[in-house]
N, CA, C and O atoms as a GROMACS GRO file, in nm:
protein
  324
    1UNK      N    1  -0.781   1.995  -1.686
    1UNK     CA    2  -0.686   1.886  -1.675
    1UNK      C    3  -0.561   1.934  -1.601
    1UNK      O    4  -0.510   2.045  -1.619
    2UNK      N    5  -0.515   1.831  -1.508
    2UNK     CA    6  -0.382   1.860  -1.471
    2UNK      C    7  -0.293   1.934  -1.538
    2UNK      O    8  -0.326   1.948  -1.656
    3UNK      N    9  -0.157   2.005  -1.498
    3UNK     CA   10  -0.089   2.036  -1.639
    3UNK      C   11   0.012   1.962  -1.615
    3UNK      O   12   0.034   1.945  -1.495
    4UNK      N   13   0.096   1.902  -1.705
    4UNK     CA   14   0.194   1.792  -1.710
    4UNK      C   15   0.321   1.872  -1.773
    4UNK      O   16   0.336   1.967  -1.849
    5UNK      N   17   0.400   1.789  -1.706
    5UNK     CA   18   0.540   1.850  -1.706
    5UNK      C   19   0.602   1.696  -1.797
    5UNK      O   20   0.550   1.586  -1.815
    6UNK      N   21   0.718   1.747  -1.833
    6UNK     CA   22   0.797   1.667  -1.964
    6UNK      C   23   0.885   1.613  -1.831
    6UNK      O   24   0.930   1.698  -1.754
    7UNK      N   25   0.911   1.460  -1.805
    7UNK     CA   26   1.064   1.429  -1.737
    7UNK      C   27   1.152   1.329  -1.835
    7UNK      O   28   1.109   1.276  -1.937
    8UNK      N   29   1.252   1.318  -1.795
    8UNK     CA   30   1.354   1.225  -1.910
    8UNK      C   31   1.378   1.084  -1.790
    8UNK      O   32   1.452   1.111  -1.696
    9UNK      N   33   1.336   0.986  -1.792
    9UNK     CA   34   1.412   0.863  -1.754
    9UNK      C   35   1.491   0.804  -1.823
    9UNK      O   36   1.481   0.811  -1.945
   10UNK      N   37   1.603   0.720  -1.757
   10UNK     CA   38   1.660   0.594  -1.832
   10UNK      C   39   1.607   0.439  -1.809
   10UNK      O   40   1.572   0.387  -1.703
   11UNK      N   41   1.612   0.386  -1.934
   11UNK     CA   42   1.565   0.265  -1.869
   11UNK      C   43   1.570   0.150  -1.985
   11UNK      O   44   1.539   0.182  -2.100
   12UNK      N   45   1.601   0.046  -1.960
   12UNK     CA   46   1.687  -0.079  -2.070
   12UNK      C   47   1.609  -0.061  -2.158
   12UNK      O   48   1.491  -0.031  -2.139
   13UNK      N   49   1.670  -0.079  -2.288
   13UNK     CA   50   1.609  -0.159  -2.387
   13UNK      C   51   1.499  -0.289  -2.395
   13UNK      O   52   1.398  -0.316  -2.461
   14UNK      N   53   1.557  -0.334  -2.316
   14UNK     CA   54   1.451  -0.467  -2.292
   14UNK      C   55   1.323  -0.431  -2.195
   14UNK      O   56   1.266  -0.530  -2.149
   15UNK      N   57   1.299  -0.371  -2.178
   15UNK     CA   58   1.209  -0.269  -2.070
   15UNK      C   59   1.113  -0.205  -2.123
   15UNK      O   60   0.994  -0.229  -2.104
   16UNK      N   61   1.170  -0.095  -2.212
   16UNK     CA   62   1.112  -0.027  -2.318
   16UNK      C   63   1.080  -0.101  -2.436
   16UNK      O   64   0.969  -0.069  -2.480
   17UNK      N   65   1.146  -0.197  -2.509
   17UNK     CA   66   1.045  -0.305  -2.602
   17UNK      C   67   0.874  -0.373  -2.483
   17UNK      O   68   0.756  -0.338  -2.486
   18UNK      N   69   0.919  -0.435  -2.432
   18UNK     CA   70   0.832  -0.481  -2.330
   18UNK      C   71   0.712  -0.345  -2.270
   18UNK      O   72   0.605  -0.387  -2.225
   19UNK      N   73   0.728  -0.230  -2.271
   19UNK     CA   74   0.665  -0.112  -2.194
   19UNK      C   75   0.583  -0.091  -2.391
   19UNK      O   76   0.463  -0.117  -2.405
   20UNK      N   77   0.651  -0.054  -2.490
   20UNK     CA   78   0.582  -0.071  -2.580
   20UNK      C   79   0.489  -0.114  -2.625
   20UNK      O   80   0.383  -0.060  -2.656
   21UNK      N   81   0.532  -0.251  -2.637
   21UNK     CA   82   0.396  -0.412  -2.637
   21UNK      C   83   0.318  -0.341  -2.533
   21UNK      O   84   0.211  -0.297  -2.576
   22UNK      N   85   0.338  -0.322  -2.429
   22UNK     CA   86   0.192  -0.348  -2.361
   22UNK      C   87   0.111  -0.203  -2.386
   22UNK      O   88  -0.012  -0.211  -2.388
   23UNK      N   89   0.159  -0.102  -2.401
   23UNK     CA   90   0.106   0.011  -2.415
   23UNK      C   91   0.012  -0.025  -2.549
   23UNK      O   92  -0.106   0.004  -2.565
   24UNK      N   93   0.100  -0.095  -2.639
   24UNK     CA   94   0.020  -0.096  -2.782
   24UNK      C   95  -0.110  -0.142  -2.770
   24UNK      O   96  -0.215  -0.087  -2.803
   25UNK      N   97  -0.085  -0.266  -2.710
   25UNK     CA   98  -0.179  -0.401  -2.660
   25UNK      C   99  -0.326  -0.308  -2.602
   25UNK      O  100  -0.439  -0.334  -2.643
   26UNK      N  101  -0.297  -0.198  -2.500
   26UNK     CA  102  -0.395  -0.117  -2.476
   26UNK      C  103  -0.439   0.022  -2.506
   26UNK      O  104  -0.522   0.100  -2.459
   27UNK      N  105  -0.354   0.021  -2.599
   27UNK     CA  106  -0.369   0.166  -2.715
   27UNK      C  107  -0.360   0.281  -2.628
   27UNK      O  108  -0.465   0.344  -2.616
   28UNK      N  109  -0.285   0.313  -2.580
   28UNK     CA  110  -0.210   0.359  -2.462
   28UNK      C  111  -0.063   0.475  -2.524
   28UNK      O  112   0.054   0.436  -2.533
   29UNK      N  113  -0.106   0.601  -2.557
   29UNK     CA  114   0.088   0.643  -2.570
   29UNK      C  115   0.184   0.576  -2.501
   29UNK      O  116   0.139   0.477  -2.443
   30UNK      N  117   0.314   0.596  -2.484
   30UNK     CA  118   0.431   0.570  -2.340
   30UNK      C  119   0.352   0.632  -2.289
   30UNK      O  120   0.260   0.565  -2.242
   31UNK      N  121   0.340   0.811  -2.264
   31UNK     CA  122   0.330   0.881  -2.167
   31UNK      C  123   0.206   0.846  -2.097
   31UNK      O  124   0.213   0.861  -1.975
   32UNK      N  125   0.088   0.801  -2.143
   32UNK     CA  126  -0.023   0.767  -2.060
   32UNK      C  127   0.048   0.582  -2.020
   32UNK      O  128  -0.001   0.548  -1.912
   33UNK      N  129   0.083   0.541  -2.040
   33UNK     CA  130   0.119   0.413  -1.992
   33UNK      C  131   0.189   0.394  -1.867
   33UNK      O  132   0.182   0.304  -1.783
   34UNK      N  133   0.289   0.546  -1.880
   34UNK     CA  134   0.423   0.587  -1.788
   34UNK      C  135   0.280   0.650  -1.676
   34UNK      O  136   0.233   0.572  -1.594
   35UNK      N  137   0.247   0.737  -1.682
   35UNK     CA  138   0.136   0.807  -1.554
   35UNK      C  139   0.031   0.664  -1.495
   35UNK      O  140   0.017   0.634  -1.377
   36UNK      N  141  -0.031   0.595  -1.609
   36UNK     CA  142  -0.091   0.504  -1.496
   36UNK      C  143  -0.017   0.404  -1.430
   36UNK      O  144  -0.065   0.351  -1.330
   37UNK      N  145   0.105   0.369  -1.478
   37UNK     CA  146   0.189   0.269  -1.403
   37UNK      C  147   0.244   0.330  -1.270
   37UNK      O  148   0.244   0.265  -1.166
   38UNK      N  149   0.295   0.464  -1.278
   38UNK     CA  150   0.290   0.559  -1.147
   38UNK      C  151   0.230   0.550  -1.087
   38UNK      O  152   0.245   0.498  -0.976
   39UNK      N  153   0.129   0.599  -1.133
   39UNK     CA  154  -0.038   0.598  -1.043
   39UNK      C  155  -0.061   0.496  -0.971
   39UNK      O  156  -0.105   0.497  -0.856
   40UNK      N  157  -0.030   0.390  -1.046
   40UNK     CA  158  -0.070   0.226  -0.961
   40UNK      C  159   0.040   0.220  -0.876
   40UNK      O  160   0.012   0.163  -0.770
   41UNK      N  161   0.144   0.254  -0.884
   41UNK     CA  162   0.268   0.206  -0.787
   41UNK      C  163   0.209   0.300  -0.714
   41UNK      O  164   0.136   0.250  -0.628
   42UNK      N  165   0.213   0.439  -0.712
   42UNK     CA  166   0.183   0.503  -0.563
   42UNK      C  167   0.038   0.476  -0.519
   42UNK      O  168  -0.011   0.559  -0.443
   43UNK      N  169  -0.010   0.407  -0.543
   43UNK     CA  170  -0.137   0.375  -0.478
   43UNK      C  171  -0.136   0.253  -0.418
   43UNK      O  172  -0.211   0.237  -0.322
   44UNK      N  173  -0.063   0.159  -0.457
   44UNK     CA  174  -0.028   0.017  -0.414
   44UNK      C  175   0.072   0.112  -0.323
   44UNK      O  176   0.027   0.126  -0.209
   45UNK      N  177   0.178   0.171  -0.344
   45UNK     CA  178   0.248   0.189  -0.190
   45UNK      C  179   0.165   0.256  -0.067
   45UNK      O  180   0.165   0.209   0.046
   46UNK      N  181   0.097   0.367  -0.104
   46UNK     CA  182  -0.001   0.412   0.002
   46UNK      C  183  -0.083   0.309   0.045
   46UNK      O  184  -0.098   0.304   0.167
   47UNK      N  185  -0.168   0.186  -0.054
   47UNK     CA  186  -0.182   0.118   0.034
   47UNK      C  187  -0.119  -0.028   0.138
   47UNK      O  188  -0.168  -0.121   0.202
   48UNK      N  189  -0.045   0.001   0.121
   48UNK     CA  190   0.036  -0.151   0.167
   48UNK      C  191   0.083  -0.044   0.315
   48UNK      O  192   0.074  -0.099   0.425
   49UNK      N  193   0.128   0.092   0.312
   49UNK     CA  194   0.112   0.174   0.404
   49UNK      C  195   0.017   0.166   0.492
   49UNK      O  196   0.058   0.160   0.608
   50UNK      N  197  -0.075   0.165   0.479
   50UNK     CA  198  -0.206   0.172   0.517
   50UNK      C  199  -0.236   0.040   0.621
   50UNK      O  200  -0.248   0.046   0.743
   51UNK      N  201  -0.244  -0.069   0.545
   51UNK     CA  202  -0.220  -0.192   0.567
   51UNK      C  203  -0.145  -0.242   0.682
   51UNK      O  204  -0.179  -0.319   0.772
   52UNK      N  205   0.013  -0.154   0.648
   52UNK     CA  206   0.069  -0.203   0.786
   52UNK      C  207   0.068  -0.089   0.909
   52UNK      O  208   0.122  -0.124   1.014
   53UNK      N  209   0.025   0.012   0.904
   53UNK     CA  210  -0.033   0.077   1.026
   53UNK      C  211  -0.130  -0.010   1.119
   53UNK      O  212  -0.107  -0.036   1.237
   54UNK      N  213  -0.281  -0.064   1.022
   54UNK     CA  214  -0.298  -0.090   1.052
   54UNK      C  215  -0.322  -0.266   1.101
   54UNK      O  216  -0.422  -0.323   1.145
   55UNK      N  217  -0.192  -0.315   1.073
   55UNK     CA  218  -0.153  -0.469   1.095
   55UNK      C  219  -0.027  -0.379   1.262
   55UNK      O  220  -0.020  -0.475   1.339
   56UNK      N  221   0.029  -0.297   1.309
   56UNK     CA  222   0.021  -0.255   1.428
   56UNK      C  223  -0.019  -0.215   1.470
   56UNK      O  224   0.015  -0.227   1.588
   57UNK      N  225  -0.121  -0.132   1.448
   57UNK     CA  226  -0.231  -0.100   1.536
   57UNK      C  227  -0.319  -0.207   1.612
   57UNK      O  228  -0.359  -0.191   1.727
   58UNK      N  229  -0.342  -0.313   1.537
   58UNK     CA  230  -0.407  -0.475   1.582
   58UNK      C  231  -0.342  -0.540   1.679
   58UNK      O  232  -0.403  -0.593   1.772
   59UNK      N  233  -0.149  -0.543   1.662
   59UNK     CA  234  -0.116  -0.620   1.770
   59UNK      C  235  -0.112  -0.536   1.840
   59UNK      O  236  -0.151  -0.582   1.948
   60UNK      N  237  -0.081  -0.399   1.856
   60UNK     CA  238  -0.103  -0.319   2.019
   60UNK      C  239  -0.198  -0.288   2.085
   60UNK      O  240  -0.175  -0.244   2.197
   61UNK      N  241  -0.356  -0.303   2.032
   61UNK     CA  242  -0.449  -0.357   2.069
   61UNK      C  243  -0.449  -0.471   2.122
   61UNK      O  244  -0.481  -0.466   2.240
   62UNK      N  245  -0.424  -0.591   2.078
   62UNK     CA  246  -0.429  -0.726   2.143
   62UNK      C  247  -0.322  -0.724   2.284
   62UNK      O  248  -0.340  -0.774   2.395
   63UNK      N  249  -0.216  -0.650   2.234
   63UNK     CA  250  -0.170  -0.638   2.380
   63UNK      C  251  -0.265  -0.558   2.505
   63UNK      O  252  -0.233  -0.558   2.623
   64UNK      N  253  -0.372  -0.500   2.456
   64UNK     CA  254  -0.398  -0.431   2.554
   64UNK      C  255  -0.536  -0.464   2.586
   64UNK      O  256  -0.588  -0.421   2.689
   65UNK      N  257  -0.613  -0.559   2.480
   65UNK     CA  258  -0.706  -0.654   2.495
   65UNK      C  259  -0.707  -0.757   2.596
   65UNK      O  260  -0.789  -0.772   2.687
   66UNK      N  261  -0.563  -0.854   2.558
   66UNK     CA  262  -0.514  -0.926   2.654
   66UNK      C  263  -0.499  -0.906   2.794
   66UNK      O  264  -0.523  -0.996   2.875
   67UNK      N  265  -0.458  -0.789   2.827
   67UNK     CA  266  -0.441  -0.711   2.948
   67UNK      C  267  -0.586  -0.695   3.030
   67UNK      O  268  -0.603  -0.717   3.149
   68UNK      N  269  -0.669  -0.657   2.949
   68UNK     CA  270  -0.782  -0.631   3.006
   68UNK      C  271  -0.843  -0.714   3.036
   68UNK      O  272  -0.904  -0.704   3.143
   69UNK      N  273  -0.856  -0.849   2.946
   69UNK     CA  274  -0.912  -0.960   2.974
   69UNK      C  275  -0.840  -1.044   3.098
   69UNK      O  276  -0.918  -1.113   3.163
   70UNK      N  277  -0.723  -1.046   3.132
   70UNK     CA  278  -0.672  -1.120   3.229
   70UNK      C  279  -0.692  -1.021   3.332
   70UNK      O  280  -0.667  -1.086   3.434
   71UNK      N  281  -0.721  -0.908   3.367
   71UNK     CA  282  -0.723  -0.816   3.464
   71UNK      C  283  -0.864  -0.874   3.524
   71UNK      O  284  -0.870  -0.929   3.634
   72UNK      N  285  -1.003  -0.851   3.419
   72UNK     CA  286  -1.126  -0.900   3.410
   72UNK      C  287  -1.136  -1.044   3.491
   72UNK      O  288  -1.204  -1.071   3.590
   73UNK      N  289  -1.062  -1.110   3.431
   73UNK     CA  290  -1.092  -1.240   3.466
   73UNK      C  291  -0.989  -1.270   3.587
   73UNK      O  292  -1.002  -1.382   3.637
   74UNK      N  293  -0.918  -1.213   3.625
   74UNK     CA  294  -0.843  -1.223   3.794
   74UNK      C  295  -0.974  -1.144   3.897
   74UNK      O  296  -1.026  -1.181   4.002
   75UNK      N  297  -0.989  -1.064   3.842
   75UNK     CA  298  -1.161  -0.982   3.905
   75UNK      C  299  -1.237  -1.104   3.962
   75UNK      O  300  -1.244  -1.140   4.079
   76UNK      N  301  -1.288  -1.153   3.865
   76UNK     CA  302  -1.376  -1.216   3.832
   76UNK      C  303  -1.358  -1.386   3.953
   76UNK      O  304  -1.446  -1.443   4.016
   77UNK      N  305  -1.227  -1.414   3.943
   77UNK     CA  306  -1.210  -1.525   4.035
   77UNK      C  307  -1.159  -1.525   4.155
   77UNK      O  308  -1.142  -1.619   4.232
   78UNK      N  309  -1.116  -1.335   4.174
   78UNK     CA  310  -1.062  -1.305   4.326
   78UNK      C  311  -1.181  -1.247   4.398
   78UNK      O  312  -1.190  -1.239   4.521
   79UNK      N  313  -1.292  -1.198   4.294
   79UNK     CA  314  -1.390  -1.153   4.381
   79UNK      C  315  -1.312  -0.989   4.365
   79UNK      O  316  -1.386  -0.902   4.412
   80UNK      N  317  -1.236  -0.956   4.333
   80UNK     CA  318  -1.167  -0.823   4.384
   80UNK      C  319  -1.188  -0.734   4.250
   80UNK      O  320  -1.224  -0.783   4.143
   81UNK      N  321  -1.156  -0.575   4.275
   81UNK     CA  322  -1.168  -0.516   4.144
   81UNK      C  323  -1.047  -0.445   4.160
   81UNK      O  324  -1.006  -0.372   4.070
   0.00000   0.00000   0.00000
């Protein structure tokens, strides 16, 4: 197993009642409640990362799709290459 290190956060009262309930709800310590809620945030950020690489990678392609296709198709009606 990993080895785990102790950290101290702050964080409301109303937060920690609420982080309780749900830990209970899934029989969950804090500390395993606190690591998979991590876990899910950095995985939802890596992917939304991910996501928008490749949501620009798509339009700078289409720019260069576009390009090719109007190059193609001026070819195509000038007779010329």
């Amino acid at each position: 197993m990993t080895e785990l290190r102790r950290v101290m956060i702050s964080i409301p009262d109303q937060m920690l009642e609420e982080i309780d309930s749900f830990a209970a709800t899934e029989k969950l310590s804090r500390s395993q409640f606190f690591r998979d809620a991590m876990g899910n945030y950095i995985e939802n950020c890596k992917h939304q990362a991910f996501v928008e690489s490749m949501r620009k990678g798509y339009e700078e392609m289409a720019v260069i799709n576009l390009t090719l296709a109007e190059e193609g198709l001026y070819e195509e009606m000038t007779g010329r290459e």
